[in-house]
C-alpha positions in Angstrom: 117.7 87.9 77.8 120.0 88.3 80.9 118.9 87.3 84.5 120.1 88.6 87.9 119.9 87.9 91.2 121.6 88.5 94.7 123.4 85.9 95.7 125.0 85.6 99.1 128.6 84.3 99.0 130.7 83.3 101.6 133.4 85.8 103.2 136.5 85.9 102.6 137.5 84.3 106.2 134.7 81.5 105.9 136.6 80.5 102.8 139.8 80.7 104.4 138.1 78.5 107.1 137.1 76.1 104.8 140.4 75.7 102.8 142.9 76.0 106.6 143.2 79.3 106.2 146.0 79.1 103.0 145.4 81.7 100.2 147.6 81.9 97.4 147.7 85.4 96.6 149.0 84.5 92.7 147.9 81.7 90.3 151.0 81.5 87.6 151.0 80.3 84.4 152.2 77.1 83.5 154.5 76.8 80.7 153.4 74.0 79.2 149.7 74.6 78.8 148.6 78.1 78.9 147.8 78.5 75.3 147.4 74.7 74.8 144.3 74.9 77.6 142.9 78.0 75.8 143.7 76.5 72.5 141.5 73.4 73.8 138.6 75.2 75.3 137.7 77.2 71.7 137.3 73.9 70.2 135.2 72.6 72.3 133.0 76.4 72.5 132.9 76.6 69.0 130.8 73.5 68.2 127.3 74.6 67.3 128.3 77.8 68.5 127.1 81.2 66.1 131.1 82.2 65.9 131.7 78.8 65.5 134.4 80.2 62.2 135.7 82.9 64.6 136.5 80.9 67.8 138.0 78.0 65.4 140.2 80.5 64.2 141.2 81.9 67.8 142.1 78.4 68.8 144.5 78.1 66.3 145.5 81.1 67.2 145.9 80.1 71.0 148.1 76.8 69.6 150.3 78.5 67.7 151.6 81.0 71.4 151.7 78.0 72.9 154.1 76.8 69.8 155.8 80.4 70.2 155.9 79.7 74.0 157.4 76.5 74.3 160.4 78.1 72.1 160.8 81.1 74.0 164.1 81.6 75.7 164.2 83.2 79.4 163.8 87.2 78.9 166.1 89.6 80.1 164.6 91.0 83.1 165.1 94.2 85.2 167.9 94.3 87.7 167.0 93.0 91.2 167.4 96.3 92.9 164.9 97.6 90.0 162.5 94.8 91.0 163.0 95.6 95.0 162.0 99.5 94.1 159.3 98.3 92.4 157.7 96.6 95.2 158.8 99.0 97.7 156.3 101.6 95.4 153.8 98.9 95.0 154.3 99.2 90.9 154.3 96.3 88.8 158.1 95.3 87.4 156.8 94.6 83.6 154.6 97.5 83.4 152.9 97.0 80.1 153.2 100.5 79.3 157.1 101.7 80.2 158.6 97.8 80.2 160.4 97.2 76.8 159.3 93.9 75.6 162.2 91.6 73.5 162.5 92.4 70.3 162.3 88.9 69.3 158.2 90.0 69.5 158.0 91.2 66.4 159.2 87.9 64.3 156.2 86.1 66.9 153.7 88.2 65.2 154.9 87.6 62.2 155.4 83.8 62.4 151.7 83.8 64.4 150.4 85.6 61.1 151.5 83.4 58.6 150.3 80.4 60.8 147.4 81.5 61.3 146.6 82.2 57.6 145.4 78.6 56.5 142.5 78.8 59.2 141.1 82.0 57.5 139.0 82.5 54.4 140.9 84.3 52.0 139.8 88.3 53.6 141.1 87.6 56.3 144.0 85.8 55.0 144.7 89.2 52.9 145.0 91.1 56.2 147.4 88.6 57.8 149.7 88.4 54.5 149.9 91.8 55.2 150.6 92.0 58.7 153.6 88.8 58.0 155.4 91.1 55.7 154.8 94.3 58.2 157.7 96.4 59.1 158.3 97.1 62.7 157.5 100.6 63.0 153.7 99.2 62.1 154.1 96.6 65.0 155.7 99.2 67.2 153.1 102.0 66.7 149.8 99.2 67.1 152.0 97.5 69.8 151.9 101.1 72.1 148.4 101.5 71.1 147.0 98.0 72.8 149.1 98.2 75.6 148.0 101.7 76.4 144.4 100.8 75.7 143.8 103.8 73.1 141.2 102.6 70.7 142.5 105.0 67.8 144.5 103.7 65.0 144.4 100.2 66.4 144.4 97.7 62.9 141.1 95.5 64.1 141.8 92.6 61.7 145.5 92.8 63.7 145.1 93.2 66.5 144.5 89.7 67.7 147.4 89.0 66.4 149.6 91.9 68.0 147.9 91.5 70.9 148.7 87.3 70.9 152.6 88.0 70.5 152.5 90.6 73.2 151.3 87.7 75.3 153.8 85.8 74.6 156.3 87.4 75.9 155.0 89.0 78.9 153.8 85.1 80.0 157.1 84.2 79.0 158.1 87.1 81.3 156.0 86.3 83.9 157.5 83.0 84.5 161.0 84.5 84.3 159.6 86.8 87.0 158.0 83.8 89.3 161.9 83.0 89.6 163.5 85.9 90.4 164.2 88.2 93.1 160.9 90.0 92.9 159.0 90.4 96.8 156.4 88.0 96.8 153.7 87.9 97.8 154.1 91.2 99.6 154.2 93.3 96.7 151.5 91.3 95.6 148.8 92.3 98.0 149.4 96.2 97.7 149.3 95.3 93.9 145.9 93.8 93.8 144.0 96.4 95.5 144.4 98.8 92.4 142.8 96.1 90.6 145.4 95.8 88.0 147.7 92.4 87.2 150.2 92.8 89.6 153.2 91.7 87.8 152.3 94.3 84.5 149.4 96.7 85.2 147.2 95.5 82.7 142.9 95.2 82.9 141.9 91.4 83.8 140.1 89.7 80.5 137.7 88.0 83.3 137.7 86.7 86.9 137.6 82.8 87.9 136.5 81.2 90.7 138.8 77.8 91.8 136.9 74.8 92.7 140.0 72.7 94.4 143.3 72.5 96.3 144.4 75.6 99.0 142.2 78.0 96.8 138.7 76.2 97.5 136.3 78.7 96.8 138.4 81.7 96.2 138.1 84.2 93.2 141.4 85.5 90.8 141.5 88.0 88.4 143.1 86.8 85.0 145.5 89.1 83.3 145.0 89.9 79.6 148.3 90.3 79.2 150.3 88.2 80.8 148.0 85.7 81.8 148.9 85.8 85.8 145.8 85.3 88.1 145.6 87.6 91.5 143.5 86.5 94.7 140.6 89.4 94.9 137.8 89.0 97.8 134.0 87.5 96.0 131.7 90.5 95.1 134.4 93.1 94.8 133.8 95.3 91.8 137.6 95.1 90.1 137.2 98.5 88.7 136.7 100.7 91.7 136.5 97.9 94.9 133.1 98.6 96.0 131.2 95.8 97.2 127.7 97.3 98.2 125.9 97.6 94.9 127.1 94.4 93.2 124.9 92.6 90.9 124.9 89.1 89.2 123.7 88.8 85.2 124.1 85.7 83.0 121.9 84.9 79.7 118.6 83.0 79.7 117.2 81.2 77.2 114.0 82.3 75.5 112.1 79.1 76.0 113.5 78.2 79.5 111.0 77.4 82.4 112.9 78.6 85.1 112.9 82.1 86.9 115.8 84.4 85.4 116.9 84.4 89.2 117.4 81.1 89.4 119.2 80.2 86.0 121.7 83.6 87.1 122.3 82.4 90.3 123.3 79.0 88.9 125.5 80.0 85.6 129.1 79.0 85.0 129.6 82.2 83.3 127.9 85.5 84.7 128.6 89.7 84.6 129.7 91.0 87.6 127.9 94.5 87.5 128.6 97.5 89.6 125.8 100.3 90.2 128.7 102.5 92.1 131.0 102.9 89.0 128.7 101.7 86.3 131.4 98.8 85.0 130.7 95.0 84.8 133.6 91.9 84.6 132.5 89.0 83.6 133.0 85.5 86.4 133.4 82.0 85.6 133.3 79.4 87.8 135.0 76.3 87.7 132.4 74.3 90.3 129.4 74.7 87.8 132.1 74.0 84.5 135.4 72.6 85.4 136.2 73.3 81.7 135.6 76.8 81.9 138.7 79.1 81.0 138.4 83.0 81.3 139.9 84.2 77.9 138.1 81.5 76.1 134.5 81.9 77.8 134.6 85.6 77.7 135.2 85.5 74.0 132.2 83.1 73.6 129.9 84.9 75.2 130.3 88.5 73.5 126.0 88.0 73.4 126.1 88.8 77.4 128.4 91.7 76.9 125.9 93.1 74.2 123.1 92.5 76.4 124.6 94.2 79.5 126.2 97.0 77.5 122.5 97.6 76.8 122.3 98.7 80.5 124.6 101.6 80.1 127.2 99.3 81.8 131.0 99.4 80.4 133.4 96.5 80.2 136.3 96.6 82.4 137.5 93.7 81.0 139.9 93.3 78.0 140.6 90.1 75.6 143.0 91.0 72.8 140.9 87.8 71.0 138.0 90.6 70.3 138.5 94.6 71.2 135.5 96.6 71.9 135.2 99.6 70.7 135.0 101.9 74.3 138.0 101.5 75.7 139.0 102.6 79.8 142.1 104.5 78.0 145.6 104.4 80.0 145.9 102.5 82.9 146.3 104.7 86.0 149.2 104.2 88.8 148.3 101.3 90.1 149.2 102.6 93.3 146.4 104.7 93.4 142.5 104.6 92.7 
């Protein structure tokens, strides 16, 4: 079952009041933990969990970037007068769809396949003995297909896979990026009104609510891609920025006592649906789970994406852990809706 409810949250400037007014625009990654955190939080999901196999798997997966990661040398970025235009346009500088990642990407998906194969039974072991041994005009063509969010031809048993060396590199890129002569923040905030990651154009996997420090309160979007988080105001749909017809749905157990209302208004982990443009992203929030962690939760609770979907709603969100099968297709100019 999935509950909703209307729930009042506070403005944008009585959050600001509340945490002196200072709101980082961008959340970065940090180095040392992305995929380690992620890695962490689909253990600790998968016990007694349905895809218990699934999200075991995915956490080894998530290790292994973080292995990939830690060895990643500083990418060769686009020249500072590149960078300058790019903010001047208000278009991301790593666009996932026109920046060429290093070819080093390639030998991560195949090193993430081969260790990845020992936490598979042996079907899906076949698929990644296959994609280890791939050539790179495979990786290349499924590679373009993610990024450009076109559903057709995409290798489903891969694509995790792809999809985890892609994010390798563009965090790794990311962090290059935090360092160099890129405008911030005020390329940022002309970025995030498209409601695309700033730094690549990509669809958020989720949004996240912070519970501490300058960002009491506020709510970031979480890049699929490249794993940057961007400030966007509460009950905001991320698709198409309306915030009049916003609703709030989370699942309910059968037996539970409680109104649906009351358990939605009260979840760590909710769909943020929009009646305007008829797309949902799902929320979590750190105050009600301090463990919660957007690519991890979202891929653990597929069952509220099912049940919403059921509404005629469609996912905005993307998590290269799990495709679904309608995609949004391209991602338009970010400097336009």
């Amino acid at each position: 079952m999935t509950g909703s409810v209307t729930v009042r949250v506070m403005s944008p400037e009585e959050i600001a009041a509340q945490s002196g007014g200072q709101t980082a625009f961008l959340v970065w990654p940090q180095r040392g933990s992305v995929f380690a955190e992620r890695a962490m939080r689909l253990r600790q999901l998968a016990s007694g969990h349905p895809m218990g196999d699934y999200l075991r798997a995915m956490s080894a997966l998530a290790q292994a970037q973080q292995r990939q990661l830690d060895r990643l040398g500083v990418p060769e970025l686009p020249a500072a007068d590149a960078l300058a235009n790019a903010a001047n346009l208000a278009t991301p500088p790593l666009p996932a769809t026109d920046f060429e990642p290093p070819q080093v990407w390639r030998e991560i998906a195949r090193a993430l396949a081969a260790e990845l194969m020992p936490a598979l039974p042996e079907a899906g072991q076949l698929t990644l003995r296959s994609l280890a041994g791939a050539d790179d005009a495979f990786l290349d063509t499924q590679a373009d297909a993610l990024l450009h969010g076109v559903a057709a031809g995409v290798d489903l048993g891969a694509a995790p896979v792809i999809g985890a060396a892609l994010q390798v590199v563009w965090t790794g890129a990311c962090l290059a990026l935090k360092d160099s002569a890129w405008p911030v923040p005020s390329a940022a905030i002309h970025l995030t009104e498209a409601g695309r990651c700033p730094c690549c154009g990509s669809r958020p996997t989720a949004s996240i609510t912070q519970s501490g420090g300058e960002s009491l309160g506020q709510r970031y979007l979480h890049c699929s891609l490249c794993n940057l988080r961007w400030y966007m105001q509460r009950s905001r749909c991320a698709h198409c920025g309306d915030s009049a017809q916003i609703s709030f749905h989370s699942l309910d157990r059968a037996d539970s006592t409680e109104s649906d209302g009351a358990r939605a208004a009260q979840a760590a982990i909710q769909a943020e649906c929009c009646d305007a443009c008829n797309r949902y992203l799902k929320i979590v929030h750190t105050d009600r789970d301090p463990f919660v962690e957007p690519v991890a939760d979202d891929l653990a609770s597929v069952t509220l994406d099912l049940l919403v979907g059921e509404t005629g709603k469609l996912r905005h969100g993307m998590n290269f852990m799990l495709l679904f099968a309608e995609a949004d297709g391209p991602p338009p100019d970010p400097g336009a809706r």
